[in-house]
Z-matrix of the N, CA and C atoms (Angstrom, degrees):
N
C 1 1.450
C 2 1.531 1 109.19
N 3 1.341 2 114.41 1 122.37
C 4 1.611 3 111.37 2 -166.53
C 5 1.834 4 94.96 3 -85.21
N 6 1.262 5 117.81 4 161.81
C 7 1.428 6 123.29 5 148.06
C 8 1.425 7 142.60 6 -72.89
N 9 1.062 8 148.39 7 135.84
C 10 1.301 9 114.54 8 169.52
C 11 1.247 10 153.79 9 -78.86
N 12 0.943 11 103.87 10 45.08
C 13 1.878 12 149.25 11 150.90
C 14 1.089 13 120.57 12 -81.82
N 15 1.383 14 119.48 13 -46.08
C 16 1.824 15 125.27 14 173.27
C 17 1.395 16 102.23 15 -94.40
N 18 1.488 17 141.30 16 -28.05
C 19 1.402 18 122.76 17 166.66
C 20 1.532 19 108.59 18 -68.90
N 21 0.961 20 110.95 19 -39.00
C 22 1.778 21 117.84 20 -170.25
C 23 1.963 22 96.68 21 -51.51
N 24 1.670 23 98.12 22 -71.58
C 25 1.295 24 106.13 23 171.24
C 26 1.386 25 121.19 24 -45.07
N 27 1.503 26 126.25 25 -38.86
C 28 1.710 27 122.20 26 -172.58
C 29 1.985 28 98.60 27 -67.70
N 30 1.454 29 113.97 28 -44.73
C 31 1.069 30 124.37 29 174.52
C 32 1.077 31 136.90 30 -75.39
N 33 1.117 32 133.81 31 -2.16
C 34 1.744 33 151.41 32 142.83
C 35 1.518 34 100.86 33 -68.08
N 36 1.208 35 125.99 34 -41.40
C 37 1.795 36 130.82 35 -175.17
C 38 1.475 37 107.64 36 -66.62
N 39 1.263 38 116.96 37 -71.51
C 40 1.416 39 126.90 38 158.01
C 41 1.968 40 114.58 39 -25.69
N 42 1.582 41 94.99 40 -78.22
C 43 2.028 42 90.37 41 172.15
C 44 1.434 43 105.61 42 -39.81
N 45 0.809 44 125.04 43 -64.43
C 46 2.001 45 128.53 44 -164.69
C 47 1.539 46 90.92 45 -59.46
N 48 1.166 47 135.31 46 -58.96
C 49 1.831 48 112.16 47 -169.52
C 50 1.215 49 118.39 48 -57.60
N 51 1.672 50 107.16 49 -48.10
C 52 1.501 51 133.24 50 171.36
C 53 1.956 52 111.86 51 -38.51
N 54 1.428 53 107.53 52 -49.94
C 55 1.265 54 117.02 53 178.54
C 56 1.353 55 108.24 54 -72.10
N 57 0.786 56 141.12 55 -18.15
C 58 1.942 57 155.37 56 -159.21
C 59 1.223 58 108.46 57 -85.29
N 60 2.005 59 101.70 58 -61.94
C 61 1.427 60 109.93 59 171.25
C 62 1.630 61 135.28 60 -55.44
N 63 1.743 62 94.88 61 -36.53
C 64 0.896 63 123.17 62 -161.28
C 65 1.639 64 98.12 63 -69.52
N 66 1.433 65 111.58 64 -70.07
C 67 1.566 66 106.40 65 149.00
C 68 1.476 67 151.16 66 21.12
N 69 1.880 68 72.38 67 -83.46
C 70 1.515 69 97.80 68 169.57
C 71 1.714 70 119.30 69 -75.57
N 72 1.105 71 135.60 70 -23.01
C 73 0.805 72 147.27 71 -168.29
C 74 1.651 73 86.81 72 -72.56
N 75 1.692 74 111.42 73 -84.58
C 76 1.530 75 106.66 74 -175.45
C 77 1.238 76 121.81 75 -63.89
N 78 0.779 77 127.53 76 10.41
C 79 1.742 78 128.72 77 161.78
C 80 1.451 79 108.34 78 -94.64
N 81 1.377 80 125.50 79 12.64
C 82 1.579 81 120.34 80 -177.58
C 83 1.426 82 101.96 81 -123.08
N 84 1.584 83 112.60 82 7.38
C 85 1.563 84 127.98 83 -154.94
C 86 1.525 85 89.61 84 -132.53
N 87 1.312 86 128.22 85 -1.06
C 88 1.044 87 109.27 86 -138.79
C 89 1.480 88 99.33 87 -143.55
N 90 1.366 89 133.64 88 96.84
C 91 1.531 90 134.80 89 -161.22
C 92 1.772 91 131.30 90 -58.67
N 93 1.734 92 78.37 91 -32.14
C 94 1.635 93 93.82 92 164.90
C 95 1.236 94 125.55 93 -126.03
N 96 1.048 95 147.84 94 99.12
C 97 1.736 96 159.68 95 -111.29
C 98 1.752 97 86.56 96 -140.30
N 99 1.413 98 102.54 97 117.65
C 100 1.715 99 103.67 98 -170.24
C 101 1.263 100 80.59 99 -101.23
N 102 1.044 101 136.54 100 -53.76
C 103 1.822 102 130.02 101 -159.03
C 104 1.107 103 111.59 102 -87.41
N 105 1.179 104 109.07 103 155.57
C 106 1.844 105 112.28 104 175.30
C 107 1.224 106 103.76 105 -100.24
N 108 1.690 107 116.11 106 107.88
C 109 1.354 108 125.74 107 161.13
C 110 1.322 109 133.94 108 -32.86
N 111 1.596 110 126.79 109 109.42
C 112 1.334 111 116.88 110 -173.33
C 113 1.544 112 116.75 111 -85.47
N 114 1.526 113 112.88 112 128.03
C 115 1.231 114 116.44 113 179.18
C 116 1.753 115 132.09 114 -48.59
N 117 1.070 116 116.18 115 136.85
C 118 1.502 117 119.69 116 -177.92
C 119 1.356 118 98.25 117 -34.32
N 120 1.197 119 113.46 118 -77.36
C 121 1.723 120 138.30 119 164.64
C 122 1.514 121 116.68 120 2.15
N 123 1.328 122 92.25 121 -84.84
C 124 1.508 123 103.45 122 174.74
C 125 1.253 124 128.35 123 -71.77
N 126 2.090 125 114.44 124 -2.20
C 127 1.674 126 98.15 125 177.86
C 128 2.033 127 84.78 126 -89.47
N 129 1.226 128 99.27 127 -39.95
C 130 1.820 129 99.42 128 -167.57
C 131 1.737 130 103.96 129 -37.31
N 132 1.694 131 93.71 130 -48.85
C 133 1.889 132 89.28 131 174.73
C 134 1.452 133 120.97 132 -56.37
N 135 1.666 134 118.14 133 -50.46
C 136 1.603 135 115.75 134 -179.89
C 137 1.781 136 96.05 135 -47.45
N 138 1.164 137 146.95 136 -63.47
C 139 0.902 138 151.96 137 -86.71
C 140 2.078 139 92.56 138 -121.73
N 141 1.390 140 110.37 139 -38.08
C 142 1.269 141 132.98 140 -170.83
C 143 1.554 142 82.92 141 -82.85
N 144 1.274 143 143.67 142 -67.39
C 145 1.361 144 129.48 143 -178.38
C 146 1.454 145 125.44 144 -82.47
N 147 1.824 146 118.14 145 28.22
C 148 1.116 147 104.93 146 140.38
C 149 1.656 148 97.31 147 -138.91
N 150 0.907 149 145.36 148 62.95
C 151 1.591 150 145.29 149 170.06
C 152 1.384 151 99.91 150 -89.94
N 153 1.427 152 115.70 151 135.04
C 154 1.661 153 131.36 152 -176.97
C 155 1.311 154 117.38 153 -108.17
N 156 1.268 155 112.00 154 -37.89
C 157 1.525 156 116.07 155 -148.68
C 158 1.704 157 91.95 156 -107.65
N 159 1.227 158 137.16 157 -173.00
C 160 1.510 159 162.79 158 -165.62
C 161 1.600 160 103.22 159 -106.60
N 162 0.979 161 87.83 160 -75.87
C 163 1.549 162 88.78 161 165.16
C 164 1.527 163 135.80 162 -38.69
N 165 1.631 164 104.02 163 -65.74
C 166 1.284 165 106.41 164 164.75
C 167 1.417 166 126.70 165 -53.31
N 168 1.360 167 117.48 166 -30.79
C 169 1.610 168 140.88 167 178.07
C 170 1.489 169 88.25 168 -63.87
N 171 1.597 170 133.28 169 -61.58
C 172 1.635 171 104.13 170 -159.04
C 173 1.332 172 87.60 171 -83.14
N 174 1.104 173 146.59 172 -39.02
C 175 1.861 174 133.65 173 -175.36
C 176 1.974 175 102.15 174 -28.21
N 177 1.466 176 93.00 175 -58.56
C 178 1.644 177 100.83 176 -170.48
C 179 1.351 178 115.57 177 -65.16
N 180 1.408 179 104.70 178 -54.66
C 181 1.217 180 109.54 179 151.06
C 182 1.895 181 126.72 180 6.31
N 183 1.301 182 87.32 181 -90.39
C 184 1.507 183 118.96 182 -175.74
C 185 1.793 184 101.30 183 -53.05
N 186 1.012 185 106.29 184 -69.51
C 187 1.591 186 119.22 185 171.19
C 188 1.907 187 112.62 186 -36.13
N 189 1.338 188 111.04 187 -53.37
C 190 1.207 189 103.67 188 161.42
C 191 1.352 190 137.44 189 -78.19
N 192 1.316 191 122.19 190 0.36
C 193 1.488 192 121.87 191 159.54
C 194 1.487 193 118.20 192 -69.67
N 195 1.666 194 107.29 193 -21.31
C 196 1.398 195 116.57 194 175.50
C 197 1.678 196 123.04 195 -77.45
N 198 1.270 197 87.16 196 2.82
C 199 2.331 198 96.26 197 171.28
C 200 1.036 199 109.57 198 -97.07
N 201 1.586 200 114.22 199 141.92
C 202 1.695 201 103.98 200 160.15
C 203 1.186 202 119.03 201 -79.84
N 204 1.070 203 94.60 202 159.35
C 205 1.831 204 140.69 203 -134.12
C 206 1.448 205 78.68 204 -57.13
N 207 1.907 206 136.51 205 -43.98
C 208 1.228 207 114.48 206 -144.25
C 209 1.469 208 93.45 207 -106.42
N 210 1.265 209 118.85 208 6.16
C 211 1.729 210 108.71 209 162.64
C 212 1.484 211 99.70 210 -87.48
N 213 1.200 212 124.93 211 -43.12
C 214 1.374 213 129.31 212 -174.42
C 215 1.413 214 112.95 213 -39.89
N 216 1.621 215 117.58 214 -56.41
C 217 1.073 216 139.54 215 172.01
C 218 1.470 217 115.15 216 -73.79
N 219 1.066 218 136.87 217 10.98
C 220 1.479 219 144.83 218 152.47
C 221 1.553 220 114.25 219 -84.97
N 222 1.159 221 125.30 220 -25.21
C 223 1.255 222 115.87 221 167.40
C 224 1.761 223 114.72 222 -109.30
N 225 1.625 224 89.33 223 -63.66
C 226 1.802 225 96.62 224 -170.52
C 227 1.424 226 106.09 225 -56.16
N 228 1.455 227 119.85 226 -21.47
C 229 1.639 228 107.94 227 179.74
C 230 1.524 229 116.98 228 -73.20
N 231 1.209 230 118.67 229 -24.13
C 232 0.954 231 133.94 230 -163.34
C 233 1.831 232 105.82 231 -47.50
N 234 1.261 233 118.55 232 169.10
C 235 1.579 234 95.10 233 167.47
C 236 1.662 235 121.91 234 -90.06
N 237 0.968 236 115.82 235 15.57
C 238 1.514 237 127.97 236 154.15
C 239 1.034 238 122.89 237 -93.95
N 240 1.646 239 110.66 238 -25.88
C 241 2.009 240 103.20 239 -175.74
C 242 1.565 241 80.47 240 -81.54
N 243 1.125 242 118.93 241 -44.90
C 244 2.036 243 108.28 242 -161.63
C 245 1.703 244 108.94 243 -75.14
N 246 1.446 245 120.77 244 -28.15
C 247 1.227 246 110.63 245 151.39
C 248 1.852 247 115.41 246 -46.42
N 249 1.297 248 117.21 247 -59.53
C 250 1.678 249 123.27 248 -175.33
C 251 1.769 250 100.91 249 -60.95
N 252 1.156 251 132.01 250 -64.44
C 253 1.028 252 130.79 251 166.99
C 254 1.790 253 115.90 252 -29.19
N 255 1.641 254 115.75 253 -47.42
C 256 1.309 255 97.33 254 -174.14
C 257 1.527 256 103.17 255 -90.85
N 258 1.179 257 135.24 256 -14.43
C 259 1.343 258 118.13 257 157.93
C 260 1.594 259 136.70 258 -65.29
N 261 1.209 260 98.78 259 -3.80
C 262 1.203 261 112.88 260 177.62
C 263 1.703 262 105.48 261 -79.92
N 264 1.664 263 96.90 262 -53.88
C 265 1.264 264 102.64 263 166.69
C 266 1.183 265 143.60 264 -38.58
N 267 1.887 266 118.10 265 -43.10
C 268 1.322 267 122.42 266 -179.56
C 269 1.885 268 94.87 267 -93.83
N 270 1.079 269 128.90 268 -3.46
C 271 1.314 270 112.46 269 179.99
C 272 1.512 271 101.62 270 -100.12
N 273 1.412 272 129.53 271 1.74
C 274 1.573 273 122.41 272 161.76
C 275 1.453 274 106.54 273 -100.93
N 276 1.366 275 127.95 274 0.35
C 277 1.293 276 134.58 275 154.85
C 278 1.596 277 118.89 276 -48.50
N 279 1.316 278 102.51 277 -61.78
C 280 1.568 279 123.50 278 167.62
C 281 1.139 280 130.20 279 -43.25
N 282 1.332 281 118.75 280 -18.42
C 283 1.524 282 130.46 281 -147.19
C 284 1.812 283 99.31 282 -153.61
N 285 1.717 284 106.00 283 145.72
C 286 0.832 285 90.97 284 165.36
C 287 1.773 286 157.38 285 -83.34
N 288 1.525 287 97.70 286 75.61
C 289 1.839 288 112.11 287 -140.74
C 290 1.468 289 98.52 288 -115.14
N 291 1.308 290 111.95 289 49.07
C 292 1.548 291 103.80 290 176.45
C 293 1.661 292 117.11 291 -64.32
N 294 1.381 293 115.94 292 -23.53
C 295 1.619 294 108.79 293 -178.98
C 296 1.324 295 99.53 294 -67.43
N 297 1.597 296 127.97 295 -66.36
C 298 1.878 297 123.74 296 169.45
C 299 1.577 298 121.22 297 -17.93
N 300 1.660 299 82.15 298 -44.09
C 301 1.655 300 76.45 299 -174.43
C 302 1.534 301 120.15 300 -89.37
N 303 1.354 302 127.78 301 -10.96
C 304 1.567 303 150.73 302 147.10
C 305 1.795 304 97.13 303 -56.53
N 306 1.077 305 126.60 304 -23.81
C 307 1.725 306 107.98 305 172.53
C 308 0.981 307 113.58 306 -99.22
N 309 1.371 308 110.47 307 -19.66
C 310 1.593 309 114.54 308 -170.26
C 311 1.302 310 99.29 309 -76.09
N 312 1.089 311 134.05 310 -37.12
C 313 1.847 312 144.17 311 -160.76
C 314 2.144 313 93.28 312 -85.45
N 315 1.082 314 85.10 313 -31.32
C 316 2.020 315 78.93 314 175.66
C 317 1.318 316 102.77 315 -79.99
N 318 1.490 317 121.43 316 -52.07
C 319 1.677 318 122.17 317 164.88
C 320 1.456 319 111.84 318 -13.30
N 321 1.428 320 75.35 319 -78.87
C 322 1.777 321 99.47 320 -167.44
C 323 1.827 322 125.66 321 -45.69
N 324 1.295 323 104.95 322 -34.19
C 325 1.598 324 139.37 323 179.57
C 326 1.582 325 94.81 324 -61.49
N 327 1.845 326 105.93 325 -64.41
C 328 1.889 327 101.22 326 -157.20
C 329 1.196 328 87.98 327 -73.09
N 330 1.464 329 138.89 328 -9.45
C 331 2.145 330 116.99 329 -160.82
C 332 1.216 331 102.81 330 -120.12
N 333 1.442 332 125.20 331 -2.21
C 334 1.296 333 99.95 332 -167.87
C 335 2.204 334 84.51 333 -135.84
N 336 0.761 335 94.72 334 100.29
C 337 1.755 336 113.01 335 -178.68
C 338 1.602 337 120.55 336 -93.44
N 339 1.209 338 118.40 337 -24.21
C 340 1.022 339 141.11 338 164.19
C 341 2.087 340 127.99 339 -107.77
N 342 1.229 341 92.28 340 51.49
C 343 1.455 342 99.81 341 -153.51
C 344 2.232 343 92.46 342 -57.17
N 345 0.941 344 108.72 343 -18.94
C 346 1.639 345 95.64 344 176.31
C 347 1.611 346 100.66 345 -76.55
N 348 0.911 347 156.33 346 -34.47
C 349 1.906 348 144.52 347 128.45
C 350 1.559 349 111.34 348 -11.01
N 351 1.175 350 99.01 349 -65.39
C 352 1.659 351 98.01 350 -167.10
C 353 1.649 352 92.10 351 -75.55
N 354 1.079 353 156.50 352 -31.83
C 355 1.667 354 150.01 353 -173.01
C 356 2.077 355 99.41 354 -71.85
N 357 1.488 356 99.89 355 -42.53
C 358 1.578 357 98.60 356 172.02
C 359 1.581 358 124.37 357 -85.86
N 360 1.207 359 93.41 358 -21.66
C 361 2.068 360 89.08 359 172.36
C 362 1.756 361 101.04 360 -70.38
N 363 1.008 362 128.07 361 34.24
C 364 1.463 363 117.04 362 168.12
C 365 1.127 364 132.41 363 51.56
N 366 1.569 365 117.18 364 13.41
C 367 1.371 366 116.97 365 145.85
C 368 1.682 367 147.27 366 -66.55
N 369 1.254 368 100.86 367 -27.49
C 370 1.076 369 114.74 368 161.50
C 371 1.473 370 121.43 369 -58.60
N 372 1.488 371 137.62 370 -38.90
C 373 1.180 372 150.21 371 -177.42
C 374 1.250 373 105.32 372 -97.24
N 375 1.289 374 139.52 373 -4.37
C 376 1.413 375 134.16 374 138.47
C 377 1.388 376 99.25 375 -71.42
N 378 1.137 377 159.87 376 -108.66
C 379 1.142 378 166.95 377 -48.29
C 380 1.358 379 108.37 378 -170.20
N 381 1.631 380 115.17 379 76.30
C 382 1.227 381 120.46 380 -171.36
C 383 1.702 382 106.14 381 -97.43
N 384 0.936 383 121.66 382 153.76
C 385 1.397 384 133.94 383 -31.55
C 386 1.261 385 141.07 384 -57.01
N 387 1.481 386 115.23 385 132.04
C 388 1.838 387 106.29 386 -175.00
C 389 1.363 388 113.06 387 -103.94
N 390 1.543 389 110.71 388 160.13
C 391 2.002 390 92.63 389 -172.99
C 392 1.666 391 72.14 390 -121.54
N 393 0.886 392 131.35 391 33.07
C 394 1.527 393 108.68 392 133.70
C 395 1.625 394 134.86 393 -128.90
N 396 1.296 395 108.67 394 42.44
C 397 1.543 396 112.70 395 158.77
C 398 1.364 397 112.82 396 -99.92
């Protein structure tokens, strides 16, 4: 049963893609384009570094399995997306969020390829416990 905090949040995520496309659509119809269209890309990224709720987390979730792998890995690999990524992780630990935590582990799989990198960039030793030492 979501709260309405995580519907509010799943549904603000949804309007913002919805508006994007929507956008994009009339700006391809449209000869003089006053705004600068924001990329799929870059709202999924704003959006991946501020998501709160469980809910909203698997909404985004889901949405980001749909990038390739090397935009994916331009942000979430980063050591801030894999810092955000593993908090996501131990906070669907807590809760009962095993699908979040089944995306988070596919996340984690396409961006982080070199997981002895990610064990030495010092995330792991911030952020104990790590399941890769």
């Amino acid at each position: 049963m979501q709260t309405a905090s995580e519907r509010n949040e799943v549904k603000d995520m949804s309007n913002r893609l919805e508006a994007r496309e929507l956008s994009t659509a009339l700006s391809k119809n449209s000869s003089d384009a006053m705004y600068p269209i924001v990329s799929k890309e870059s709202l999924l990224q704003e959006m991946f570094f501020s998501a709160k709720t469980t809910s909203g987390r698997l909404h985004l979730a889901k949405e980001l399995l749909k990038l390739p792998t090397d935009v994916l890995k331009s942000f979430a690999g980063s050591k801030e997306g894999l810092s955000t990524l593993y908090s996501w992780i131990l906070d669907s630990l807590g809760k009962n969020a095993t699908q979040l935590l089944r995306h988070c582990v596919r996340l984690l799989v396409l961006v982080s390829t070199d997981l002895v990198a990610v064990r030495l960039s010092g995330l792991c030793s911030s952020m104990p416990p790590c399941p890769f030492k």
